[in-house]
N, C-alpha and C positions, 0 to 999 in steps of 0.2 A: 661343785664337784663334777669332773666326768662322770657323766654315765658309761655303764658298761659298753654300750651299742659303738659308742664314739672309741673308747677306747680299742675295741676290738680292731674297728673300721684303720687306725692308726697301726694295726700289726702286719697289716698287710702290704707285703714290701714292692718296692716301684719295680723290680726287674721282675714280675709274674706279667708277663706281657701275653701270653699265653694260654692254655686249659693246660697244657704240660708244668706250665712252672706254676701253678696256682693247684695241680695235683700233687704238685712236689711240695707241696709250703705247710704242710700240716701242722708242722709243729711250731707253726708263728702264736695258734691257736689253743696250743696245749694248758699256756696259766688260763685260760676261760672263766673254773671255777671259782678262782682269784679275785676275778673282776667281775661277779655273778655276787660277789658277797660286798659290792659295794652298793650305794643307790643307784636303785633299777626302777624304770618305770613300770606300769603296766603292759602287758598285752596290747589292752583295749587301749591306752593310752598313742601307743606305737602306731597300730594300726588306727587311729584318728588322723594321727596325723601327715602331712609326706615326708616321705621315706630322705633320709640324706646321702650320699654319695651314691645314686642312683647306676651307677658304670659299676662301679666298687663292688655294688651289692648285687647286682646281674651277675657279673664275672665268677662272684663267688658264686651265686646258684647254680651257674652254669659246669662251675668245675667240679662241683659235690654232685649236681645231678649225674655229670658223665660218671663218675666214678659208681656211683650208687647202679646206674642202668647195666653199666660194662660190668660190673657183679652179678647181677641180678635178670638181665632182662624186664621190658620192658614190664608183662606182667608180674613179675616177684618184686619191683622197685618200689620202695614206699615212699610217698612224698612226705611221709613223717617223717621218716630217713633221713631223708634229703636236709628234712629241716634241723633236724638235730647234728649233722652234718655242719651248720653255715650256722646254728645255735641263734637260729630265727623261727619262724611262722611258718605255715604253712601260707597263711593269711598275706603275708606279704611275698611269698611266692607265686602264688595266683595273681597278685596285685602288678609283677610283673609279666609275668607268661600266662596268664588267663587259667591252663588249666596241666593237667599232668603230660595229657599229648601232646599241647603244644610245647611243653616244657620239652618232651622226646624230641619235638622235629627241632628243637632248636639245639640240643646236643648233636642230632645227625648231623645237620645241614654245618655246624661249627666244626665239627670233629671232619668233615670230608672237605670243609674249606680249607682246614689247614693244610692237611697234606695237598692237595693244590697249589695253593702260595706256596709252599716249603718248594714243590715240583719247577714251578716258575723263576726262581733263583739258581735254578741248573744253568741256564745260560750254555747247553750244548749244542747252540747253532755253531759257536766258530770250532765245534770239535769232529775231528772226523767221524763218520754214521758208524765205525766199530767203535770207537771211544764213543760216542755219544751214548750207544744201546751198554754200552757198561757202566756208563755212568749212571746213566735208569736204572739201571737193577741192581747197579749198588747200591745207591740212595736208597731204592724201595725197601731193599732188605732190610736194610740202618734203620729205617722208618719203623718199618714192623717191630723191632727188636726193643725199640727207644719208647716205644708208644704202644704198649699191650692193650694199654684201653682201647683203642682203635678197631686193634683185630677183634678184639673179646664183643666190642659193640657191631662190629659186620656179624660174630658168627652167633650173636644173639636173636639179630635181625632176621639171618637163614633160618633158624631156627622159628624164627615166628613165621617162617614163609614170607619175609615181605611183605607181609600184610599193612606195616606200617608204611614201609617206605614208598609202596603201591597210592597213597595218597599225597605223596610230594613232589609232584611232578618238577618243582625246582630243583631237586636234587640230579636231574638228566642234566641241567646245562652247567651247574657246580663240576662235576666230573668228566666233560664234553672236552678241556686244556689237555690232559694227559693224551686222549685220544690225538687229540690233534696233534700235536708235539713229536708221537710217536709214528705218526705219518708222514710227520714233514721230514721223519730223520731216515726211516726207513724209502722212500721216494729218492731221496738224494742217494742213498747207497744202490737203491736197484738203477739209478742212472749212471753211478759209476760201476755197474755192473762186481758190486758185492755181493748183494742179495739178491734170491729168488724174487720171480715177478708175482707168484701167488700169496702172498702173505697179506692179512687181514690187521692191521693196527689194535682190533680190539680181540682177535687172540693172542695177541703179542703180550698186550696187556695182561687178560686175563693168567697166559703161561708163566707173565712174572710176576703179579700176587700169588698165583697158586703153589710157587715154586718157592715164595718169602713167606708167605702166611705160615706154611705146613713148619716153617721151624720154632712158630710159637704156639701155634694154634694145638700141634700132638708132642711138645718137648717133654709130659708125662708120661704119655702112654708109651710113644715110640723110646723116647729117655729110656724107661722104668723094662719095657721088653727086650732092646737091645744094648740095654748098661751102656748109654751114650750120652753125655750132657748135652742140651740144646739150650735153645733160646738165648738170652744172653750169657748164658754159662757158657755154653757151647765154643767150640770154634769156628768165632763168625767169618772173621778175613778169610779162611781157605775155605767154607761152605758157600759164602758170599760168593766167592772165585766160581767155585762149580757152579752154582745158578745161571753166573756171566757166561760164562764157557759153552754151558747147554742151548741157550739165548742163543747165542753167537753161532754155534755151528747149526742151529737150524735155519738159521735165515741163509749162509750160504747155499749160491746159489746148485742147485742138481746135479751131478754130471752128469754130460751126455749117454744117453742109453747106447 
């Protein structure tokens, strides 16, 4: 007879390639109880022995712990949580990630790679540096909108002050591509004399999180005080637009005094 563990391991489908589709798959795991009343081993038995689909079984901790921290913050997250979450251990969650922070840095460090790699299939070299800087801040926006865990995980983080991410000094070169990207596009435009020559790549950046974040990050408060639906309710195409637009006319260049 399968065990429940195997049978679980078998519900989780080939196209979760991701921490997105694997926060999207909840309800691969909904019969659980079903297969909790079949023969199951011990705890102690599980943890004796090693663990099977070792990728499998990471991926999923890793997508219940995001979910559970982007809730919660780091301190309110329970690794019990977590575990009842993945309908595992705690015991075999250490067994992986050694311990609950390091289980955190390994959501940071996953969750800020992604959007990276998502960033790197832009391919706005062959796009002119207006189209390229709209193509950035389209995507960012889309990003933010698609992926709430993300922002909910940056403003849990401000929230803690940094304190965590203050000991992950890997996460400076994880984030280092956007930077660069957005100098190489903005460089080519102030060569062909589009943009201003004082522009800083990394307030450019920061102008276009701040400008995509604020549509998820306050879609209650601002939603709820000026009766406006936001976030993906909202009207993203033409809010999107105004983001680009604002982007856009401030890197042109000054006019003469």
């Amino acid at each position: 007879m399968l065990t429940a563990i195997a049978m679980l391991q078998r519900t989780i489908p080939e196209s979760c390639r991701d921490l997105a589709g694997l926060l999207n798959s909840a309800d691969h795991f909904a019969n659980f109880e079903t297969l909790m009343a079949l023969q199951v081993p011990s705890a102690r038995s599980i943890a004796m022995r090693k663990p099977k689909a070792p990728e499998a079984n990471r991926a999923r901790i890793l997508a219940a712990a995001t979910a559970e921290f982007a809730a919660r913050g780091y301190d309110g997250a329970s690794m019990d949580a977590i575990a009842a979450r993945t309908q595992t251990t705690r015991g075999l969650i250490n067994y992986y990630f050694g311990s609950k922070e390091r289980l955190y840095r390994a959501v940071l460090e996953r969750v800020y790679a992604e959007i990276r790699e998502a960033e790197n299939e832009l391919e706005v070299e062959h796009l002119s540096p207006v189209d390229a800087i709209r193509r950035i801040v389209e995507f960012t926006y889309d990003y933010y909108v698609d992926h709430e865990y993300f922002v909910r995980l940056v403003v849990a983080e401000n929230q803690a002050k940094g304190r965590h991410m203050k000991r992950f000094p890997s996460l400076r070169s994880v984030n280092r591509p956007i930077v660069d990207m957005l100098g190489a596009v903005i460089a080519r435009g102030q060569a062909e004399g589009l943009f201003r020559r004082d522009i800083d790549p990394i307030d450019v950046h920061m102008a276009i999180a701040a400008l995509g974040m604020f549509n998820v990050t306050n879609q209650y408060t601002f939603g709820t005080l000026f009766q406006r639906e936001m976030g993906a309710k909202g009207d993203v195409p033409r809010r999107r637009g105004i983001v680009a637009d604002v982007i856009l006319r401030w890197l042109e260049p000054m006019p003469d005094a």
